[in-house]
C-alpha positions as CSV (number, residue, x, y, z in Angstrom):
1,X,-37.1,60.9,-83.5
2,X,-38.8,58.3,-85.8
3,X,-42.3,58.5,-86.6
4,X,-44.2,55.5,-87.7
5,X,-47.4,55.7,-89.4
6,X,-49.7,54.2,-91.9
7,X,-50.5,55.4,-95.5
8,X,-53.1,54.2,-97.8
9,X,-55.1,54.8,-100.8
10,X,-58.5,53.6,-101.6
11,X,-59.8,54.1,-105.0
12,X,-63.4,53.3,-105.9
13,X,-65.0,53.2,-109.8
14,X,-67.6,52.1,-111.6
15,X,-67.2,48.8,-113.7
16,X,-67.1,49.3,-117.5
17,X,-68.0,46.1,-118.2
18,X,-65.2,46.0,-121.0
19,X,-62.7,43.9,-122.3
20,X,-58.7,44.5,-120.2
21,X,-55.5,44.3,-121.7
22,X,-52.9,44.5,-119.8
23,X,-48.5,44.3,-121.2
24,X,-45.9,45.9,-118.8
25,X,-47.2,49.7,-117.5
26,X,-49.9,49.5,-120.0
27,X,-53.7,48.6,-119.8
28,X,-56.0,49.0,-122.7
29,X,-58.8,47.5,-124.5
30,X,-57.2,45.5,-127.1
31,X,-54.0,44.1,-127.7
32,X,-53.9,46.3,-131.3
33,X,-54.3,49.1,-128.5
34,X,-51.3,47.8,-126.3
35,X,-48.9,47.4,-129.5
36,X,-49.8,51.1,-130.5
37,X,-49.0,52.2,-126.8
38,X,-45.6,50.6,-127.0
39,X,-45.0,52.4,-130.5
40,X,-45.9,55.6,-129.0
41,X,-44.1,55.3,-126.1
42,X,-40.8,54.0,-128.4
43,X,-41.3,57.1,-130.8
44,X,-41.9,59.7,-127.6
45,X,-45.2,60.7,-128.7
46,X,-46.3,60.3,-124.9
């Protein structure tokens, strides 16, 4: 027997009203902040 069904996620936030960067799986501020998520990621600090 086969169930279909839906699924669905609804997120909600407040805006920040800040500045997005965004480069593969990261989002950050700045692009400084984007290159030092990529060197952490590359050196397994995270």
């Amino acid at each position: 027997m086969v169930e279909n069904g839906v699924r669905f996620l609804f997120l909600s936030a407040k805006l920040l009203h800040e500045p997005i960067v965004q480069h593969g799986p990261f989002v950050m501020n700045t692009q400084k902040e984007i290159q030092q998520a990529f060197y952490d990621y590359q050196m397994s600090r995270f």
